[in-house]
Backbone as CSV, one residue per row, in Angstrom:
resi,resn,N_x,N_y,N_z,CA_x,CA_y,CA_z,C_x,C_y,C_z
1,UNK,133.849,72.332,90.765,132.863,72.899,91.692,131.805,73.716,90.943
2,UNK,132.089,74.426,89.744,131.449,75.170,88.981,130.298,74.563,88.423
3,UNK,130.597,72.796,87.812,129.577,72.125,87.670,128.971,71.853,88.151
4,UNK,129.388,71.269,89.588,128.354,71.195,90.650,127.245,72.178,91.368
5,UNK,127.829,72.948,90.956,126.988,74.295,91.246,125.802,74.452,90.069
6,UNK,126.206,74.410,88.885,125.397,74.185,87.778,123.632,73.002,87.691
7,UNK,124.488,72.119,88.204,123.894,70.947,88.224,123.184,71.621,89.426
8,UNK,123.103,71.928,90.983,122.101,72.334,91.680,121.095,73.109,91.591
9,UNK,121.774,74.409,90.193,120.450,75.379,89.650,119.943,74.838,89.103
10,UNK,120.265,73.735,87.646,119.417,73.357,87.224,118.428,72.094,87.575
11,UNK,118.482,71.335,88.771,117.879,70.969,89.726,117.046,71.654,90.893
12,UNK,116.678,73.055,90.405,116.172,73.909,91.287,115.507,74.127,90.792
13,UNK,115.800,74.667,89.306,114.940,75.401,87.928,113.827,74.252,87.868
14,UNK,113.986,72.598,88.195,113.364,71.813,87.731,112.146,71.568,88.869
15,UNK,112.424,72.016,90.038,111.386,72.219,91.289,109.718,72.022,90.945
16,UNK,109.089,72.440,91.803,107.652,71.823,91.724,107.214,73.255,90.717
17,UNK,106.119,72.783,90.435,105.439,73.572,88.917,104.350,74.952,89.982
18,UNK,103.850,74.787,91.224,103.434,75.848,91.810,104.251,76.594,91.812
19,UNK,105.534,76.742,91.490,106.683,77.707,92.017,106.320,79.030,91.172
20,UNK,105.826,78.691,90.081,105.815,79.341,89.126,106.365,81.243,88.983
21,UNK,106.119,81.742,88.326,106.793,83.169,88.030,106.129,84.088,89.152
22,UNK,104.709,83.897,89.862,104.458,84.578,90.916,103.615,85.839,90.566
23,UNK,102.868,86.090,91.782,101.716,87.016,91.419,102.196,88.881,91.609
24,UNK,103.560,89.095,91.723,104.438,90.835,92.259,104.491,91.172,91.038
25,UNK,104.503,92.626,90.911,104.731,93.350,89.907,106.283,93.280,89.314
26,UNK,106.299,93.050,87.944,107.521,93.254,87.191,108.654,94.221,88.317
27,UNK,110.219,93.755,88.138,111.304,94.313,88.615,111.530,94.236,90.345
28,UNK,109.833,93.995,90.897,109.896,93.825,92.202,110.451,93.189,92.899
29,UNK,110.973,91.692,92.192,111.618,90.778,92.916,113.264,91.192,93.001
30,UNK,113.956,92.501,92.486,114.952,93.144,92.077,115.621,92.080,91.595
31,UNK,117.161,91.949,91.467,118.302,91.420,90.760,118.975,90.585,91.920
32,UNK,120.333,89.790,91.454,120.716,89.434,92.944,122.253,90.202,92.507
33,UNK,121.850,90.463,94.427,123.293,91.123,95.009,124.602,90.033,94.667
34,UNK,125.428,90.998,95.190,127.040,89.834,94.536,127.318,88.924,95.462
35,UNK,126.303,88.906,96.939,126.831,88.203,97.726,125.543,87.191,98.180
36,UNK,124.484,87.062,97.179,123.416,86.196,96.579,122.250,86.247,97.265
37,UNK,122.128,87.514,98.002,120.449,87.997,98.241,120.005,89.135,97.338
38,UNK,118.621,89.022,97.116,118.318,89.699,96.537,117.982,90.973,97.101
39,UNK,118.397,92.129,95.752,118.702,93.248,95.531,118.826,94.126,94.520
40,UNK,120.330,95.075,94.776,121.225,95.388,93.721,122.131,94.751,93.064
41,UNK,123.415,95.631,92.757,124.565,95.048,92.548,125.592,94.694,93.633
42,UNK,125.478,95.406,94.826,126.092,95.161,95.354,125.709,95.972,97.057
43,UNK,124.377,95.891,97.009,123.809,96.265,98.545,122.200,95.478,98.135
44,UNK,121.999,94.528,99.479,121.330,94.119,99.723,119.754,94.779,99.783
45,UNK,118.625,94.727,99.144,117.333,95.306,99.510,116.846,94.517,100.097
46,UNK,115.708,95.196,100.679,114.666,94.434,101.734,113.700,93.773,100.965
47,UNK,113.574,93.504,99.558,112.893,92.318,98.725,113.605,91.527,98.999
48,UNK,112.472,89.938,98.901,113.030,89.352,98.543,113.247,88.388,97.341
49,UNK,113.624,87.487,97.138,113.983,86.654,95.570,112.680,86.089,94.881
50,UNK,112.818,86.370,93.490,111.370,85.882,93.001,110.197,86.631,92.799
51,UNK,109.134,86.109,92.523,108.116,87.461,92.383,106.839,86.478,93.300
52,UNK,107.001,85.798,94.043,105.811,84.979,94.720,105.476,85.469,96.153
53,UNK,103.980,85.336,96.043,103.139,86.269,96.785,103.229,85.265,98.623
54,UNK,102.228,85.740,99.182,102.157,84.578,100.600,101.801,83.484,100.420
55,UNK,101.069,82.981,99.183,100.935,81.663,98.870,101.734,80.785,98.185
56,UNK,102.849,81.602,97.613,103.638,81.035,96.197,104.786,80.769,97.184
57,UNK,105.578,80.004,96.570,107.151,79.779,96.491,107.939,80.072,95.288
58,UNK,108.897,80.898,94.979,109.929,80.391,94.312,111.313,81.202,94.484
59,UNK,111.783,81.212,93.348,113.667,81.493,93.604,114.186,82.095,92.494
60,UNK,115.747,82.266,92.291,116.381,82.785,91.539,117.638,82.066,91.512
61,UNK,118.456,82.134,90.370,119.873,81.958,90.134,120.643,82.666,89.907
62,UNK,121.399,83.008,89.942,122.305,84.319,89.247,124.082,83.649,88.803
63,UNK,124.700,84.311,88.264,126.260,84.703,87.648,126.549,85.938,87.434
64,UNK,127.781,86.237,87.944,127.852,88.067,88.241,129.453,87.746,87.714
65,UNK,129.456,88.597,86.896,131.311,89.093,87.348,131.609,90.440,87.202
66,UNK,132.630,91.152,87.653,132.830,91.804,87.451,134.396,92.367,87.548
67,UNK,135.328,92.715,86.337,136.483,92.880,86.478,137.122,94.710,86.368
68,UNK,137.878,94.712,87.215,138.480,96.297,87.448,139.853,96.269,86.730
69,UNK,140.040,95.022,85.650,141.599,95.166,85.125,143.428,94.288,85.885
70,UNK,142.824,94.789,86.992,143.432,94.266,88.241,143.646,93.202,88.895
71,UNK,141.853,93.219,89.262,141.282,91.724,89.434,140.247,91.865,88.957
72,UNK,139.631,90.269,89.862,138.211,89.999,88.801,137.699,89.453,89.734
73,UNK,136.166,89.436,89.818,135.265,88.556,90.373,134.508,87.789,89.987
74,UNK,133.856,86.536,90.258,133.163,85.811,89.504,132.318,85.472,90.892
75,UNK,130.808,85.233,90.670,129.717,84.908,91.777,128.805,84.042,91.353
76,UNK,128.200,83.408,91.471,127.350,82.233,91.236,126.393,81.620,92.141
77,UNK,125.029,81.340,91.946,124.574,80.742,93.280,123.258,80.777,92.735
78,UNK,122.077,80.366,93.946,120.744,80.572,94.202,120.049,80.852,95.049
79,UNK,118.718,81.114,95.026,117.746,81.665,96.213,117.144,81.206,96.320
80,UNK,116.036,81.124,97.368,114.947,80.167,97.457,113.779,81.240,98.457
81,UNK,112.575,81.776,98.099,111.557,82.169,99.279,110.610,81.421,99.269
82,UNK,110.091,81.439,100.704,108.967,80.388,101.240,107.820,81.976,101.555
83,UNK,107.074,81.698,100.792,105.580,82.760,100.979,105.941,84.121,101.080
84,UNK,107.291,84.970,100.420,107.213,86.163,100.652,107.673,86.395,102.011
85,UNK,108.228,85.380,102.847,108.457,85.723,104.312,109.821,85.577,104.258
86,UNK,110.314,84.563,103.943,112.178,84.300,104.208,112.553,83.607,102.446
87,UNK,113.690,84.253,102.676,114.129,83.875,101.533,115.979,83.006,102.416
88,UNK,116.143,82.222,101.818,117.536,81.883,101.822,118.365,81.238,100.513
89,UNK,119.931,81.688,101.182,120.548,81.844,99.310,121.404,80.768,99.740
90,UNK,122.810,80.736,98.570,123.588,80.485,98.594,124.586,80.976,97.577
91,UNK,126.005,81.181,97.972,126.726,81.752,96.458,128.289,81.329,96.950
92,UNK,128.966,81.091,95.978,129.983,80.747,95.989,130.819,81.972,94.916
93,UNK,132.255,82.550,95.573,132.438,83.541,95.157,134.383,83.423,94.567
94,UNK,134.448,83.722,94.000,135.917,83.808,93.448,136.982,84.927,93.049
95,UNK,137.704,85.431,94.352,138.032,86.793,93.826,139.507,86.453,92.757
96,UNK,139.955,86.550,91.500,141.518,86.501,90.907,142.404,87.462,91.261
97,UNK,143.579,87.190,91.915,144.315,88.097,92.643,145.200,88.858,91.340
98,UNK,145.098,88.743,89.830,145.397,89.033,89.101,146.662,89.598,89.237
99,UNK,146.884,91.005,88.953,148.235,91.941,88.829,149.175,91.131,90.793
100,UNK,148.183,91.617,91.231,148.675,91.769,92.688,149.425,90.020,92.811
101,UNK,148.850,88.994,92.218,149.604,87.675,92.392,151.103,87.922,91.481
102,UNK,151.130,88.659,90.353,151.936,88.585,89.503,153.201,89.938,90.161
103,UNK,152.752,90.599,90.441,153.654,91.750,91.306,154.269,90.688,92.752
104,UNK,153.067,90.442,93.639,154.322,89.704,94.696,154.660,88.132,94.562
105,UNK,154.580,87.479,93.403,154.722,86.223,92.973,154.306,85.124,93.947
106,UNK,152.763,85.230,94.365,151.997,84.694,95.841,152.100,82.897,94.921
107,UNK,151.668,82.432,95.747,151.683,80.733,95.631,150.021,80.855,95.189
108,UNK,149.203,81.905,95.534,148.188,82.010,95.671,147.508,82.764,94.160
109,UNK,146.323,82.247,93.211,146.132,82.537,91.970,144.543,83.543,92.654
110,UNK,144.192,82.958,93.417,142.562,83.415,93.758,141.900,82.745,95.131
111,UNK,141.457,84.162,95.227,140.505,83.525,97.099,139.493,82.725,96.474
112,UNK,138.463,81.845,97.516,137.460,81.470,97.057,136.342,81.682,98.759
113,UNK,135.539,81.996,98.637,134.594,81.520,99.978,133.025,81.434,99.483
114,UNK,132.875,80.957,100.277,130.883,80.404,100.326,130.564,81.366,100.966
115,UNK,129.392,82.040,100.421,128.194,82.897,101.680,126.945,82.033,101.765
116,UNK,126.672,81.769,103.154,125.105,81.776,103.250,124.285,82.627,103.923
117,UNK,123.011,82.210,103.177,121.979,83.886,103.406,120.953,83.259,104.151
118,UNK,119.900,84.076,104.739,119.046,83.919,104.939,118.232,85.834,105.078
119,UNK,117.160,85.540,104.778,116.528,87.141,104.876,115.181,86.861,105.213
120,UNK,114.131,87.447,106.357,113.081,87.161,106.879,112.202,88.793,106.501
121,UNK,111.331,89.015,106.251,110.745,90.155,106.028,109.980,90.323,107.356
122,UNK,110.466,91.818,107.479,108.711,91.597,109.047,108.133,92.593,108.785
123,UNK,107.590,93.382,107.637,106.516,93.837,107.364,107.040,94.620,106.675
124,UNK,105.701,95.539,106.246,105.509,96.275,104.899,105.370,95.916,104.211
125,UNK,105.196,96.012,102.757,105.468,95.668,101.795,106.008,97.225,100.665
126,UNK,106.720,96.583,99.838,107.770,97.506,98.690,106.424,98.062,97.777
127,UNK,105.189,98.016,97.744,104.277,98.895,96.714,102.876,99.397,97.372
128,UNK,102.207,98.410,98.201,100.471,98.567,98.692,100.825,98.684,100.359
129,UNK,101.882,99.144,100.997,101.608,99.659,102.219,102.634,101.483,102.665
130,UNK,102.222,102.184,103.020,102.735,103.257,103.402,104.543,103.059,103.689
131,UNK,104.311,102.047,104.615,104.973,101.802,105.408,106.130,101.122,104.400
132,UNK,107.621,101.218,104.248,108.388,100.330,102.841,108.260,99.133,103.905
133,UNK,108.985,98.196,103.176,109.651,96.635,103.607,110.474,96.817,104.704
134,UNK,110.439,96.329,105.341,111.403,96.199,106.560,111.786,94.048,106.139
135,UNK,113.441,94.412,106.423,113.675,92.564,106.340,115.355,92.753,107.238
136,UNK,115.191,91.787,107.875,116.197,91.387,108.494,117.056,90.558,108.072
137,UNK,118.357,90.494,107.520,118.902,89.217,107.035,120.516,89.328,107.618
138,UNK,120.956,87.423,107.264,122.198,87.633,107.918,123.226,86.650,106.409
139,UNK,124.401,87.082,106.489,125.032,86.463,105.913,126.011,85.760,106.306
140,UNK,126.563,84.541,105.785,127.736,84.073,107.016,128.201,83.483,105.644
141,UNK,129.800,83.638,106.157,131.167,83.999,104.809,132.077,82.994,105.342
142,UNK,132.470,81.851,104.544,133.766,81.440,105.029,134.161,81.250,104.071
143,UNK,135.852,81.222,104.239,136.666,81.309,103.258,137.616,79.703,102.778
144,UNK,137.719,79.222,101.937,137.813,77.863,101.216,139.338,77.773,101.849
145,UNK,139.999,78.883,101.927,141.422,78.721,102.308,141.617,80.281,103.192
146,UNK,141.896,80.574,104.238,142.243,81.419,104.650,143.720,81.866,104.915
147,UNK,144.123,81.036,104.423,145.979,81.092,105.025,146.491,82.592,104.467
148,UNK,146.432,83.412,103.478,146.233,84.680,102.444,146.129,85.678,103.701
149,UNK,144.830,85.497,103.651,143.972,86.977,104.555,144.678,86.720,105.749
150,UNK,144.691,85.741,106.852,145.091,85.708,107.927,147.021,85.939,108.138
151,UNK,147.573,85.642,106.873,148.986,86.316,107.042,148.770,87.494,106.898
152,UNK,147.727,88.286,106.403,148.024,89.791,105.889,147.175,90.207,107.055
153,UNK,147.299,89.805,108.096,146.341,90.640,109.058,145.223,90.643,109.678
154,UNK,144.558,89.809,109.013,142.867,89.490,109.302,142.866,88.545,110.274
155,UNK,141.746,88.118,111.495,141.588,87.791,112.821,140.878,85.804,112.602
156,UNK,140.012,86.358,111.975,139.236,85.074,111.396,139.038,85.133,109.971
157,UNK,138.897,83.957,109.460,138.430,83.312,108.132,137.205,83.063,107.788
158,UNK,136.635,83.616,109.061,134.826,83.367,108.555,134.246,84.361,109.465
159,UNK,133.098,84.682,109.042,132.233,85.331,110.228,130.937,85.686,109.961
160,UNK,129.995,86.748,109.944,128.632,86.791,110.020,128.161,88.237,110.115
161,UNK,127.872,88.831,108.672,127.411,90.038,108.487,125.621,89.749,109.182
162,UNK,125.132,91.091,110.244,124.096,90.909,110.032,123.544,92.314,109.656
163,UNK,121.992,92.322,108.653,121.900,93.764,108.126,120.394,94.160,108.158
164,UNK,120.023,95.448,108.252,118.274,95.851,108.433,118.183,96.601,107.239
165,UNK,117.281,95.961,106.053,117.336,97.134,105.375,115.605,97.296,105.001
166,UNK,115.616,98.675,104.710,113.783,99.509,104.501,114.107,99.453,103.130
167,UNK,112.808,99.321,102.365,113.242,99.471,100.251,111.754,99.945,100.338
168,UNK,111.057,101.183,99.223,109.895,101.518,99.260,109.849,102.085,97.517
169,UNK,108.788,101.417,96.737,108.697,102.188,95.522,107.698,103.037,96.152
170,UNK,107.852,104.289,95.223,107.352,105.350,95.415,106.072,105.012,93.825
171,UNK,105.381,104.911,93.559,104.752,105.042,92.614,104.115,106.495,92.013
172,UNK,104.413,107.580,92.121,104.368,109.337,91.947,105.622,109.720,92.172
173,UNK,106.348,109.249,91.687,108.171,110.134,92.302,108.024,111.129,91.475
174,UNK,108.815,111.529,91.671,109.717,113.545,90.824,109.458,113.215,89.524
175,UNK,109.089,114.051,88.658,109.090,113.834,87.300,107.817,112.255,86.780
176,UNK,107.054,112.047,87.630,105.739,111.321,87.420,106.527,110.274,87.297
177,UNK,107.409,109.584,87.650,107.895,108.533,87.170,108.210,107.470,88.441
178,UNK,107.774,106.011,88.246,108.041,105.954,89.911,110.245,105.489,90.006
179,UNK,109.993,105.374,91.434,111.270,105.921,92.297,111.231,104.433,93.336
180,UNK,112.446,104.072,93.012,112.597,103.094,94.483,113.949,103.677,95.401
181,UNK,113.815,103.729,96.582,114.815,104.121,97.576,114.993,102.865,98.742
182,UNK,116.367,102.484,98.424,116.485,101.683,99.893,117.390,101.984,100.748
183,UNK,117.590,101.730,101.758,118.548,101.840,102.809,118.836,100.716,103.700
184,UNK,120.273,100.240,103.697,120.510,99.029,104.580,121.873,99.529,105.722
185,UNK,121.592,98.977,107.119,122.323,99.244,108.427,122.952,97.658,108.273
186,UNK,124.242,97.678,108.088,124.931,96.350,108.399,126.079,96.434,109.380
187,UNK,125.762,95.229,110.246,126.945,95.221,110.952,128.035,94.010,110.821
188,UNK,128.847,94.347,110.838,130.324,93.214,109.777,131.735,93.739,110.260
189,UNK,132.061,92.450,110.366,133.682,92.428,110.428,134.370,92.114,109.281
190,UNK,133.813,92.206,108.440,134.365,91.623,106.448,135.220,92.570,106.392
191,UNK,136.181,91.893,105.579,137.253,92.573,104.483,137.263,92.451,103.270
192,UNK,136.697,93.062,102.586,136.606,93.194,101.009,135.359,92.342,100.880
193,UNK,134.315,92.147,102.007,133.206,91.101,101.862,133.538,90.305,101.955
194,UNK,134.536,89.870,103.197,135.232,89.150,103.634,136.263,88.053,103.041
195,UNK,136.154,88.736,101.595,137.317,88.030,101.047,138.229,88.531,101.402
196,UNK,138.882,88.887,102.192,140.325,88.811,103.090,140.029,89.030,104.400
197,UNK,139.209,87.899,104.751,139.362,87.813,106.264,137.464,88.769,106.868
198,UNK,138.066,88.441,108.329,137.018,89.135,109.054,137.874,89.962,109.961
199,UNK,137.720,91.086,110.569,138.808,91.721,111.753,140.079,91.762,111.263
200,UNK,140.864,92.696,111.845,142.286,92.976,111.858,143.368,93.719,112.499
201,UNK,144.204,93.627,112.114,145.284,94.053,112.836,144.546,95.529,113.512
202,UNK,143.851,95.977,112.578,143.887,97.754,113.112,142.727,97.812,113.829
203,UNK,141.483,97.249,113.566,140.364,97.275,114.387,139.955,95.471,113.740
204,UNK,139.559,95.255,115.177,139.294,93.687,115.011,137.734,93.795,115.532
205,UNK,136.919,94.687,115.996,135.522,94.550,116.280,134.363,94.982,115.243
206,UNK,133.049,94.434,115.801,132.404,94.996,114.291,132.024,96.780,113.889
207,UNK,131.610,96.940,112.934,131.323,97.939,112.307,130.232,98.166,111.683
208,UNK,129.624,99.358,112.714,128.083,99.591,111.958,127.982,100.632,110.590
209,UNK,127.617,99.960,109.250,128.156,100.587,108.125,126.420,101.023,107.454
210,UNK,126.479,101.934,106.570,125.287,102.258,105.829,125.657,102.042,103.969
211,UNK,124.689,100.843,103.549,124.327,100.800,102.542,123.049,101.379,101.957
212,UNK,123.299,102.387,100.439,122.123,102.480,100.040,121.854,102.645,98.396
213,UNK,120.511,102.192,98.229,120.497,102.257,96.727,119.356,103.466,95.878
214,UNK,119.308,103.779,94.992,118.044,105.047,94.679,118.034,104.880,92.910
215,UNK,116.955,104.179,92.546,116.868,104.040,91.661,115.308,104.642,90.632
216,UNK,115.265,104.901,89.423,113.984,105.248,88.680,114.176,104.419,87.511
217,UNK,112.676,103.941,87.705,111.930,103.353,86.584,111.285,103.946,85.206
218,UNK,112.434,103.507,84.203,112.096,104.531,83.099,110.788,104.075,82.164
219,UNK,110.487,101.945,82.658,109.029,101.996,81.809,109.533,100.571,82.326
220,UNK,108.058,99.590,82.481,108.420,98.472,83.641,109.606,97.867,83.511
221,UNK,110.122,97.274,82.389,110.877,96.843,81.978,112.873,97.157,82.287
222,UNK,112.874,98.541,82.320,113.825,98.810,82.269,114.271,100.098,83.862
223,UNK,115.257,99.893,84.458,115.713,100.822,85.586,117.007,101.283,85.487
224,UNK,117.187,102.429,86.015,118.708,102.811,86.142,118.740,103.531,87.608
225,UNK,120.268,103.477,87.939,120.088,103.462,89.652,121.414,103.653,89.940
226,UNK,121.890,103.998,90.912,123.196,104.507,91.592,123.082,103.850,93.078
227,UNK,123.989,103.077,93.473,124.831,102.464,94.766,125.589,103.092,95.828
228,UNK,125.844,102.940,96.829,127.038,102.989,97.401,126.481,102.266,98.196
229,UNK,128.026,101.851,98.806,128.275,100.674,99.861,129.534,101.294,101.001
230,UNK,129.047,101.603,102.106,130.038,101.907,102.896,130.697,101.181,103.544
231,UNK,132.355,100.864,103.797,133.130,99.834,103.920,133.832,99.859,105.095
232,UNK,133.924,98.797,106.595,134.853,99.301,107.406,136.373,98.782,106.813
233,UNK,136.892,99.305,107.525,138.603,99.756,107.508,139.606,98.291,108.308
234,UNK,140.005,97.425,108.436,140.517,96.731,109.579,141.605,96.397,109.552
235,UNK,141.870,96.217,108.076,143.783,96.053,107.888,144.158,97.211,107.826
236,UNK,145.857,96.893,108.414,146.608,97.542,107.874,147.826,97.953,107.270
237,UNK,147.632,97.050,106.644,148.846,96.911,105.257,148.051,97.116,103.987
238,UNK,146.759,97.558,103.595,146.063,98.694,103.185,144.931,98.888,103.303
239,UNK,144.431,99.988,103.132,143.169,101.089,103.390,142.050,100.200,102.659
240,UNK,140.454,100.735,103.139,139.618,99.628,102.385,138.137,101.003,102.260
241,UNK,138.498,101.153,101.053,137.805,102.230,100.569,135.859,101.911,100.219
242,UNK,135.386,103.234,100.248,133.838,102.612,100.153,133.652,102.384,98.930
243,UNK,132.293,101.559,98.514,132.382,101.264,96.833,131.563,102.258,96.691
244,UNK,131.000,102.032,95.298,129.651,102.639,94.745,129.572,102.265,93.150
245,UNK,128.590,102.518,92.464,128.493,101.786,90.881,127.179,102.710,91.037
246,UNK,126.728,102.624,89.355,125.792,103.631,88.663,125.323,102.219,87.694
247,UNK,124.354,101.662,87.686,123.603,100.465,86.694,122.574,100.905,86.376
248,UNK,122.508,99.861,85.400,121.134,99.893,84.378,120.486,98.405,84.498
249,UNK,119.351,98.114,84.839,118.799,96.848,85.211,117.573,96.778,83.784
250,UNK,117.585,95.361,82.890,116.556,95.042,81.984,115.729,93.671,82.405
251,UNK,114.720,93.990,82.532,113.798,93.015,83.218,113.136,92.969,81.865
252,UNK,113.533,91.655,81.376,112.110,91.633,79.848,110.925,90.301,80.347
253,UNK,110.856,89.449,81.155,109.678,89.061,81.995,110.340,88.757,83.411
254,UNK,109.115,87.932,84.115,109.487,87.786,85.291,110.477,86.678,85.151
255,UNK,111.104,86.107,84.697,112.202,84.822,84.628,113.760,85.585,84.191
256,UNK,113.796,86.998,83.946,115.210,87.015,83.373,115.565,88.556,84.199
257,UNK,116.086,88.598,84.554,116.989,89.963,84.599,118.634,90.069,84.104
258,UNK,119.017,91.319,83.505,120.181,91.847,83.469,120.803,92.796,83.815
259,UNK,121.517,92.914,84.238,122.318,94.221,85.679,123.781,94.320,84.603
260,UNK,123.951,95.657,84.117,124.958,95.892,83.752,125.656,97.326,84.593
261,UNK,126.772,97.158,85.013,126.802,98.596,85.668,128.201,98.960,85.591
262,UNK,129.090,100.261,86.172,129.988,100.569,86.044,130.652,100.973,87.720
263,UNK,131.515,100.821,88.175,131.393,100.454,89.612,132.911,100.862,90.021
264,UNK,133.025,101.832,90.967,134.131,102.164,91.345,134.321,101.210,92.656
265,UNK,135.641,100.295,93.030,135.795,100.159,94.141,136.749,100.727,95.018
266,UNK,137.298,101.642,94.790,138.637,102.428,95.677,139.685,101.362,95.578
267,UNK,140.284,101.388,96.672,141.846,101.196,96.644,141.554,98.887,97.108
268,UNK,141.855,98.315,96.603,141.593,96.620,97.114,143.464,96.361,96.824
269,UNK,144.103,96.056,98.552,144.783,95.406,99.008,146.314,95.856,97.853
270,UNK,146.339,97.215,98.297,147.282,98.035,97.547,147.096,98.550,96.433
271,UNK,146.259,98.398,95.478,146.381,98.541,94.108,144.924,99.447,94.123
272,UNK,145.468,100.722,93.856,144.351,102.080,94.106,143.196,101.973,92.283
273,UNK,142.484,102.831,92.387,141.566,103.239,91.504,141.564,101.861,90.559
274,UNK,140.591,100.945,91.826,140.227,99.174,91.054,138.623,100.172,90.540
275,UNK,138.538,100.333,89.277,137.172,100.444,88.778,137.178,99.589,87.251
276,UNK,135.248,99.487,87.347,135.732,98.430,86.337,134.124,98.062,85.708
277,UNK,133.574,97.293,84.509,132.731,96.819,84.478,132.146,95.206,85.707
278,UNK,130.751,95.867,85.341,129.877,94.496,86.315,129.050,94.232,85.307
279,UNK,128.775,92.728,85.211,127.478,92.318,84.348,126.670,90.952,85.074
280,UNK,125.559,91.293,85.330,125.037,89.542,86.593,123.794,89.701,85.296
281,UNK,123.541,88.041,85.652,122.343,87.965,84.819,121.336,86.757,86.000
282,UNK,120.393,86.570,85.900,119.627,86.014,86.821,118.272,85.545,85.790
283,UNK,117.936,84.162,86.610,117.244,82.915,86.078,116.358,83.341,86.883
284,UNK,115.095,83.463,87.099,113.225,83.331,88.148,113.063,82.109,87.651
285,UNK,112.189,81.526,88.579,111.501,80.480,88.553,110.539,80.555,89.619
């Protein structure tokens, strides 16, 4: 599946030649999130993928992993925007149940599920309007095998985050340096980002959660920035703690980014203080 996935980026990368790198300022098109819209590391911004203006088209690829020792994640996928208005992704995600398969000797080595994205902007813009970005997007998660999550509690095997988030560079922030701030309202029935399920035993309805990111630009090229991601609760055979991570993003043109960060996730499905390195790297076109 990994190849096949391969083979679609680089059948994407190969797309029409208008796509090109796009008329937005460096870092604007941000990084992609772990769940393959563009962003952070792991909360969605109201950019979207690419650096192309209302006339342009283009996209992004990404590979993310990130391991806490415990387990591990691996993410993969692409984006696609049509004029700066909608962007839609795709990512295929792989959590390794690592220690936790080897402690209860599961039949089971690793979850797998598909997200698909879509994200529509309805105004502002992230640099030349007062006003930040406003974008609406939804994600929808199903899981390759649910039999796992749904013995441990969880309601469904698939379902449908939807989220509002505002992102605004500040170009004069504190210390003359500019400042991006975003904030995202999601509402979700996910477990662990729905790798274990949607709903559960303890609360099976959705949950209105606040993601946000606050980052400074130390010179175009380079950013550093702090996360959190607030998480609902739904099993209960264990607690599902909020994340957060502290990264460093290197943009050396518009075709490459690198997201390296350090990322606490609380307690994932018994096994407390999962923290760990993240590293995503991402293809523009």
């Amino acid at each position: 599946m990994r190849r096949a996935f391969a083979l679609a980026l680089v059948l994407l990368a190969a797309g029409p030649a208008w796509a090109g790198a796009g008329g937005r300022l460096l870092a604007t098109g941000g990084a992609t999130q772990v769940e393959g819209s563009a962003g952070g590391g792991i909360v969605p911004w109201a950019v979207l993928a690419g650096y192309g203006t209302r006339e342009q088209q283009g996209g992004t690829a990404f590979y993310t992993r990130v391991d806490t020792g415990d387990y591990a994640l691996d993410a993969w996928g692409a984006a696609w925007t049509f004029r700066n208005r909608l962007e839609l992704s795709v990512a295929r995600q792989r959590f390794d149940l690592g220690e936790l398969q080897r402690r209860l000797a599961l039949p089971w080595d690793a979850l797998e599920q598909d997200v698909f994205g879509a994200k529509l902007r309805l105004g502002g813009d992230l640099v030349y309007t007062r006003m930040p970005q406003l974008s609406l997007g939804l994600q929808h998660k199903r899981l390759r095998d649910g039999t796992l999550p749904l013995a441990l509690g969880a309601r469904d095997d698939a379902g449908t985050d939807i989220y509002l988030a505002a992102s605004k560079l500040f170009l004069d922030g504190p210390g003359g340096r500019q400042w991006l701030a975003s904030g995202t309202l999601r509402s979700t029935r996910a477990n662990q980002m729905g790798l274990l399920g949607h709903g559960g035993d303890r609360d099976g309805g959705r949950a209105l959660v606040f993601e946000g990111s606050l980052a400074v630009v130390l010179d175009p090229s380079w950013v550093v920035g702090v996360e959190y991601r607030q998480k609902p609760d739904n099993l209960g055979f264990a607690s599902e703690d909020d994340w957060k991570d502290a990264f460093v993003a290197w943009f050396p043109n518009k075709h490459v980014a690198v997201v390296a960060a350090w990322a606490d996730l609380g307690g994932i499905a018994t096994l407390d203080g999962q923290r760990g390195g993240y590293l995503s790297v991402q293809v523009g076109f």
